[in-house]
FIVEXDREN-497356 format. One record per residue: x, y, z of N, C-alpha, C in turn; residue number from 1; residue in one letter. Coordinates in pm, 1 decimal, always signed. Layout:
% FIVEXDREN-497356
X, Y, Z, X, Y, Z, X, Y, Z, NUM, A
...
% end
This chain:
% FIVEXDREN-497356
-89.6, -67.4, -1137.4, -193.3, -56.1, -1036.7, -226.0, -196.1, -983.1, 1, X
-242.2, -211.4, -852.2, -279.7, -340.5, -782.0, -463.0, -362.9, -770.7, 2, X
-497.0, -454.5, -807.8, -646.4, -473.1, -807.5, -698.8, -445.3, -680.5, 3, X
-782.9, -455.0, -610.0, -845.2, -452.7, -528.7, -832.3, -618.5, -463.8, 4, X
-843.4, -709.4, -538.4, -834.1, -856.2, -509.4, -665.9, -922.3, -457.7, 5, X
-564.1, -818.9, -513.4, -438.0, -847.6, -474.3, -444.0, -907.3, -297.2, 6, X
-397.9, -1030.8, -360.5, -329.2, -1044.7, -171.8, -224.5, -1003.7, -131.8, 7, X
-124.5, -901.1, -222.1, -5.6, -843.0, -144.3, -62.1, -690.2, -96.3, 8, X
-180.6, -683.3, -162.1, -194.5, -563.5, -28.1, -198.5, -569.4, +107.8, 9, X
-247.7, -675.9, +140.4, -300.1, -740.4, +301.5, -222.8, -864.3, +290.4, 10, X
-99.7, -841.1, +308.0, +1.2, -952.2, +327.9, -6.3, -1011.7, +453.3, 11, X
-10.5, -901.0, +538.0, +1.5, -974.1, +685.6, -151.9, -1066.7, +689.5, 12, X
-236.4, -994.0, +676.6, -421.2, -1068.6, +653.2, -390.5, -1175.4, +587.0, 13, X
-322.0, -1179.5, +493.1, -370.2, -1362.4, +409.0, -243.3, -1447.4, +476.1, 14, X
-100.0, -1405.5, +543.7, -65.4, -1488.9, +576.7, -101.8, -1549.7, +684.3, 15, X
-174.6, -1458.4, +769.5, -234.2, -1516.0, +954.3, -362.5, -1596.9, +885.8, 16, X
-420.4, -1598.7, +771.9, -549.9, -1628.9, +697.5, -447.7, -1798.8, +670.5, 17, X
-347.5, -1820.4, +609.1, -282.7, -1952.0, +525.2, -200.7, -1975.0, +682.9, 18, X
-238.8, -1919.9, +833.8, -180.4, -1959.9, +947.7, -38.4, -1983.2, +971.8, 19, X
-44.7, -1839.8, +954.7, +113.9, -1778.2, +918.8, +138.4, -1628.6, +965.9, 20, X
+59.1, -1621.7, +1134.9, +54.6, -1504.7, +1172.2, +230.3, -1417.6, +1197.9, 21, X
+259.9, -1331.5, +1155.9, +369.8, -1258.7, +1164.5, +325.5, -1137.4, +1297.7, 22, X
+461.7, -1139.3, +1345.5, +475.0, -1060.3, +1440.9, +445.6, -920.3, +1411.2, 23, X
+357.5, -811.7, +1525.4, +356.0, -687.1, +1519.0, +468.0, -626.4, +1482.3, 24, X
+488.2, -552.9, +1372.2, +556.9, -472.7, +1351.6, +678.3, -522.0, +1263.2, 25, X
+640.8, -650.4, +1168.9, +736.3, -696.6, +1082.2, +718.4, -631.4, +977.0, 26, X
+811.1, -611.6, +899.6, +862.4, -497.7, +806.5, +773.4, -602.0, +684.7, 27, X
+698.2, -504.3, +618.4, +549.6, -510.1, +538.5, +626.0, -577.7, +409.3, 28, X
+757.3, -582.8, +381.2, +846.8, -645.1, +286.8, +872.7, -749.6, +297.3, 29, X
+907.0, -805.7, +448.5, +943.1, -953.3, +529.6, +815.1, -1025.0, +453.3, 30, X
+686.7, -938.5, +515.5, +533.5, -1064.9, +443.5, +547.6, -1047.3, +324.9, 31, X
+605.6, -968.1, +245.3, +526.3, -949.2, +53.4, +619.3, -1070.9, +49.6, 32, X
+763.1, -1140.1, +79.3, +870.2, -1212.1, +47.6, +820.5, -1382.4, +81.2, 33, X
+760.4, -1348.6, +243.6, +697.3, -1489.5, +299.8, +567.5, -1517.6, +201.3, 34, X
+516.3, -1440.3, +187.2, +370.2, -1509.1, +101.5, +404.3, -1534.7, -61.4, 35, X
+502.6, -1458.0, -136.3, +517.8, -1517.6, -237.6, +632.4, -1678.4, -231.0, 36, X
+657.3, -1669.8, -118.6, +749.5, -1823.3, -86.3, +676.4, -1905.8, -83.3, 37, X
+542.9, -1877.2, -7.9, +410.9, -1955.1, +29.2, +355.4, -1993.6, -84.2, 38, X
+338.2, -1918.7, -178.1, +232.0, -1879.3, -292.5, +261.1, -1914.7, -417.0, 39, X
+402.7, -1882.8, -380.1, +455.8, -1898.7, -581.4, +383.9, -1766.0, -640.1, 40, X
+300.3, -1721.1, -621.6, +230.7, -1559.0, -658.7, +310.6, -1498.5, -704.9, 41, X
+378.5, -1379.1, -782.5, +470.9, -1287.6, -832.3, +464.5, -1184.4, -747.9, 42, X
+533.0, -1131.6, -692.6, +524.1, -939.0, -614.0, +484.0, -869.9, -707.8, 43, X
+363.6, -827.3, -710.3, +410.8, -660.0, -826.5, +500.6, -584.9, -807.9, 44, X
+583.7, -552.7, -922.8, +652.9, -447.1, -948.0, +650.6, -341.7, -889.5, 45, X
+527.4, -293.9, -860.5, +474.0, -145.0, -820.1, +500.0, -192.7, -676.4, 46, X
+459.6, -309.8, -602.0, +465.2, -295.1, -465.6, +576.5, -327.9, -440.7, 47, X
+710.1, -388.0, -510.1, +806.0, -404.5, -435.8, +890.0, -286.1, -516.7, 48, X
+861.0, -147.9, -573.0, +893.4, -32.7, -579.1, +890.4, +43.8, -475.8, 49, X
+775.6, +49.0, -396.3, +714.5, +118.0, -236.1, +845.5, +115.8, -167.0, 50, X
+962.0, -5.1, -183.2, +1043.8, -24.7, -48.6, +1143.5, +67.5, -61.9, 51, X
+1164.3, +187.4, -190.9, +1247.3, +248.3, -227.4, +1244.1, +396.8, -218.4, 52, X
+1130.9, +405.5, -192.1, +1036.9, +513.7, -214.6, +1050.2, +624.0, -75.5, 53, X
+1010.2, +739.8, -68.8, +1030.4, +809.0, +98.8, +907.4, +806.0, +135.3, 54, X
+873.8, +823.5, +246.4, +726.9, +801.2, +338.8, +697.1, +932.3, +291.6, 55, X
+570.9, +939.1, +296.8, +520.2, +1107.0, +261.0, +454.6, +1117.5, +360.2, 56, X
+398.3, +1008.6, +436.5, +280.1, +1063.2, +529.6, +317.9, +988.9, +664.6, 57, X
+331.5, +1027.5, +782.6, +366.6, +866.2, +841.2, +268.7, +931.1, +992.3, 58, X
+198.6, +1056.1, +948.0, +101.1, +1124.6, +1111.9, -26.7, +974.0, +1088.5, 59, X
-25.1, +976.6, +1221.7, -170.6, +884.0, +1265.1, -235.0, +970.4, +1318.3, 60, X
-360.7, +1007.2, +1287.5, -453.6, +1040.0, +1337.8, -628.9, +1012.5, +1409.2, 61, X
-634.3, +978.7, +1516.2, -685.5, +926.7, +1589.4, -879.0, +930.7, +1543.5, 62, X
-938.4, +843.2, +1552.5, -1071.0, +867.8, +1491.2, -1162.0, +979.8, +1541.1, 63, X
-1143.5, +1039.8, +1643.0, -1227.6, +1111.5, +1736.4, -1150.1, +1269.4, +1696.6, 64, X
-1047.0, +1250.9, +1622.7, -949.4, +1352.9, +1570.4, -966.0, +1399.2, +1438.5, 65, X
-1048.2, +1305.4, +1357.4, -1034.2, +1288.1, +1192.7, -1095.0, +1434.3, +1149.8, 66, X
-1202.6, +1484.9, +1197.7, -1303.3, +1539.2, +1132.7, -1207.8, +1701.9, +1149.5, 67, X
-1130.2, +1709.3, +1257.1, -1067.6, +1857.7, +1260.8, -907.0, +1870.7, +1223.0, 68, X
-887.6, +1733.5, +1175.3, -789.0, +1710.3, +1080.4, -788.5, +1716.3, +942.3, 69, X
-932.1, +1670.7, +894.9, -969.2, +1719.6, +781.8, -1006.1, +1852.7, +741.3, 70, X
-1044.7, +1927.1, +821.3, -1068.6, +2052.1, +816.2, -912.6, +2148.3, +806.5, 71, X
-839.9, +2119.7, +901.7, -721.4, +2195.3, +893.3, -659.4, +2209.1, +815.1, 72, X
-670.8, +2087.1, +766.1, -543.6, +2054.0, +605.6, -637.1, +2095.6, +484.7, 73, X
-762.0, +2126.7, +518.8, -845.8, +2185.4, +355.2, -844.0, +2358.5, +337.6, 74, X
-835.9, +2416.0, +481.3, -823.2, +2517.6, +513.3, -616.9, +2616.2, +445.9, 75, X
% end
């Protein structure tokens, strides 16, 4: 389990934070790799497991959308 304090959750956030903004839409693996280069930090295990893993969820749902999205899927 990753703490809450982990900076590889918000990889892209602490590297634009150490002024090291990465481009929209760089693969969330590219930053876990750049910030432990940066960092010397270790990857967790668990998060560099994610890159192996299948998407389960990948719908966006819009905020003005949430409340009858939640309903549908409890229904």
């Amino acid at each position: 389990m990753l703490s809450t304090a982990s900076p590889y959750k918000f990889a892209d956030s602490v590297l634009d934070a150490l002024g090291d903004a990465q481009p929209a839409g760089t693969d969330p693996f590219v930053n876990l790799a750049e910030l432990n280069k940066q960092t010397g930090v270790e990857i967790p295990p668990r998060m560099l497991a994610l890159k192996d893993l299948p998407v389960l969820h990948n719908e966006v749902i819009p905020a003005d959308k949430m409340e009858l999205a939640v309903v549908k899927n409890l229904l």
